[in-house]
ChimeraX commands (.cxc) that place a marker at each C-alpha (Angstrom):
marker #1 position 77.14,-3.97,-150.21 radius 0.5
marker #1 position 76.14,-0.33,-149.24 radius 0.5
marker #1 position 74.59,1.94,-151.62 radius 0.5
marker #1 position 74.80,5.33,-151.88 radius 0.5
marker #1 position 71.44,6.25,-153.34 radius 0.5
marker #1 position 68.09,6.37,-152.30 radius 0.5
marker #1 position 66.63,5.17,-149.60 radius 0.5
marker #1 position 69.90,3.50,-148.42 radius 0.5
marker #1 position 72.01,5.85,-147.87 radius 0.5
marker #1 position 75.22,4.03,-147.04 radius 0.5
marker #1 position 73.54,2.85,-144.32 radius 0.5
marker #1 position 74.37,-0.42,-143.13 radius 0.5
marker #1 position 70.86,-2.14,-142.27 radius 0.5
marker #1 position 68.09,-2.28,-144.13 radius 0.5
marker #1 position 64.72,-3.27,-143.14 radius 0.5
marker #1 position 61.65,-3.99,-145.88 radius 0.5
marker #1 position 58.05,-3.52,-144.59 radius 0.5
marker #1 position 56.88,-5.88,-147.34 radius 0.5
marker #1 position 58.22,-8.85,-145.88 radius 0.5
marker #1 position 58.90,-7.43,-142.28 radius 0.5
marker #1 position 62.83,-8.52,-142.49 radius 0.5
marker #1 position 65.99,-6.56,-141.31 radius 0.5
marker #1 position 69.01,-7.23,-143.85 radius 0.5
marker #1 position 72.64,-6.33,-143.15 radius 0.5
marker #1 position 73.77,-5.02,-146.16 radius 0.5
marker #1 position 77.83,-5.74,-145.21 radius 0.5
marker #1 position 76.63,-9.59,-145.42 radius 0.5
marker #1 position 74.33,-9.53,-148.25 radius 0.5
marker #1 position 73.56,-12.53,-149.99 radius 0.5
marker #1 position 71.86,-12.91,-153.56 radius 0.5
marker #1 position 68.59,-14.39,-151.90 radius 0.5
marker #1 position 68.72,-11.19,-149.35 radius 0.5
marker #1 position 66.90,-9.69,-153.15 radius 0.5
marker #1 position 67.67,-6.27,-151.83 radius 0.5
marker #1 position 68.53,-4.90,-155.43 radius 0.5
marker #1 position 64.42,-6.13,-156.34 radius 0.5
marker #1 position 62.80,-4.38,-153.00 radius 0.5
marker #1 position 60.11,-1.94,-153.73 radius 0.5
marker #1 position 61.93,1.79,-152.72 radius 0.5
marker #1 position 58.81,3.37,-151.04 radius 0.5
marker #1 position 58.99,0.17,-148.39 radius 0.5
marker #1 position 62.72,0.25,-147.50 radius 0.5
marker #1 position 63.41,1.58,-144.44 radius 0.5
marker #1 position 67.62,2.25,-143.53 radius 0.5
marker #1 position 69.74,2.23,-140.05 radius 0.5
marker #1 position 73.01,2.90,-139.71 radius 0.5
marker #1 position 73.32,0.67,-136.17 radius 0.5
marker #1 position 71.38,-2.25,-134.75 radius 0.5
marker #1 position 70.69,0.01,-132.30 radius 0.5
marker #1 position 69.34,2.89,-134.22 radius 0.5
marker #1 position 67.25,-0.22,-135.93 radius 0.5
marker #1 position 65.79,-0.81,-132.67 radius 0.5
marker #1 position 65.19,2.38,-131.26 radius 0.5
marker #1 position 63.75,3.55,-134.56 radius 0.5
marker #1 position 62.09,0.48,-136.05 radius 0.5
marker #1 position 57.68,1.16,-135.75 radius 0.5
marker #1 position 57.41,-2.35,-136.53 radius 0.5
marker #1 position 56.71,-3.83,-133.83 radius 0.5
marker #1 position 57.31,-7.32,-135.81 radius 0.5
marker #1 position 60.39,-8.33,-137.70 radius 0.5
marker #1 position 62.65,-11.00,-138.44 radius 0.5
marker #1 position 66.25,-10.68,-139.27 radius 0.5
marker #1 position 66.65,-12.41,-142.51 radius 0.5
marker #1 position 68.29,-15.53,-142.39 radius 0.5
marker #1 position 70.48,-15.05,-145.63 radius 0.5
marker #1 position 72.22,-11.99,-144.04 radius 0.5
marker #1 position 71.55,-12.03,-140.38 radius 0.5
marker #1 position 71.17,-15.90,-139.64 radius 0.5
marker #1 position 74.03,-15.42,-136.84 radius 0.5
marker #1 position 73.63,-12.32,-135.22 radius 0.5
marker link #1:1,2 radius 0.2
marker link #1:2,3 radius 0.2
marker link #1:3,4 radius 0.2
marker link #1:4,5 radius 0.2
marker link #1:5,6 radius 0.2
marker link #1:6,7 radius 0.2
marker link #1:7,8 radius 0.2
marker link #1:8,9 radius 0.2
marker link #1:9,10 radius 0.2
marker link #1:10,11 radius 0.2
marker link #1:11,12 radius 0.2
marker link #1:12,13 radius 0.2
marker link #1:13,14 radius 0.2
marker link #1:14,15 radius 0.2
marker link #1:15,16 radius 0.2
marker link #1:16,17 radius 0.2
marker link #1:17,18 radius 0.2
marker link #1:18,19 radius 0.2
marker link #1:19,20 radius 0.2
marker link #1:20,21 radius 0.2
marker link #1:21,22 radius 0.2
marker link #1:22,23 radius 0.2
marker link #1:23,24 radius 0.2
marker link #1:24,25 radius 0.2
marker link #1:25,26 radius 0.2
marker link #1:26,27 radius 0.2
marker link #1:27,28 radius 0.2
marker link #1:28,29 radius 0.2
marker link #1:29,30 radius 0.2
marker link #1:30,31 radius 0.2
marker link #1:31,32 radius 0.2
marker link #1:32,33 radius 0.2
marker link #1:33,34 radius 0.2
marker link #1:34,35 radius 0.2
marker link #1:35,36 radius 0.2
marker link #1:36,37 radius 0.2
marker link #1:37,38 radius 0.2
marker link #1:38,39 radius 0.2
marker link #1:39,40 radius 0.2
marker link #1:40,41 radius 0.2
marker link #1:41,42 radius 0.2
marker link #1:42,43 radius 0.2
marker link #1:43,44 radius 0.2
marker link #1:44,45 radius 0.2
marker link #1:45,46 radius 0.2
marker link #1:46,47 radius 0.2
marker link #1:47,48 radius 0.2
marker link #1:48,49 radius 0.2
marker link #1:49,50 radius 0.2
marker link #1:50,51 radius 0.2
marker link #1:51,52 radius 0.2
marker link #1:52,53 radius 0.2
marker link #1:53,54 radius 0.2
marker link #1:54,55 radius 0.2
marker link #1:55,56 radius 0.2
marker link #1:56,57 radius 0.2
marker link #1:57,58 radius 0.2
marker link #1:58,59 radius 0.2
marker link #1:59,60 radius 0.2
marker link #1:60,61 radius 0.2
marker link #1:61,62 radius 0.2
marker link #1:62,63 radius 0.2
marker link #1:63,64 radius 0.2
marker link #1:64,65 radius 0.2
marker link #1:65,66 radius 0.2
marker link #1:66,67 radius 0.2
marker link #1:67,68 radius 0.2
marker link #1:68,69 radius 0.2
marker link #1:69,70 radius 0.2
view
C-alpha cells in the first residue's frame, strides 16, 4: 500500500536500516510490519533501480513476505 506521508512518500520501495530489508510496498504483507517501523530508519525508492543506485547499505535482503519472487 503506498503512503503519502512521511518518510514514504508514495514511493514504492521501502528499505528499513533496522533490519537491513527492502519491502515493496505494492505487495505488502501483514508480516512486512511496515506500519510498526521506526520513521527515522526508513529509507524510500521509487524504482529498484533508484534502490540500488541509492541504497549506502552495502547489505540487504529483500524481505521475503513482499519480495520473496523478485
Amino acid at each position: 500500500m503506498l503512503r503519502s506521508y512521511y518518510p514514504f512518500f508514495n514511493k514504492r520501495y521501502v528499505y528499513d536500516a533496522n533490519t537491513n530489508l527492502l519491502h515493496d510496498t505494492k505487495n505488502e504483507k501483514v508480516e512486512c510490519g511496515i506500519e510498526s517501523m521506526d520513521v527515522e530508519t526508513i529509507e524510500s525508492y521509487s524504482s529498484l533501480n533508484e534502490g540500488c543506485l541509492f541504497l549506502d547499505h552495502p547489505v540487504y535482503e529483500k524481505c521475503p513476505h513482499c519480495m520473496g519472487n523478485q
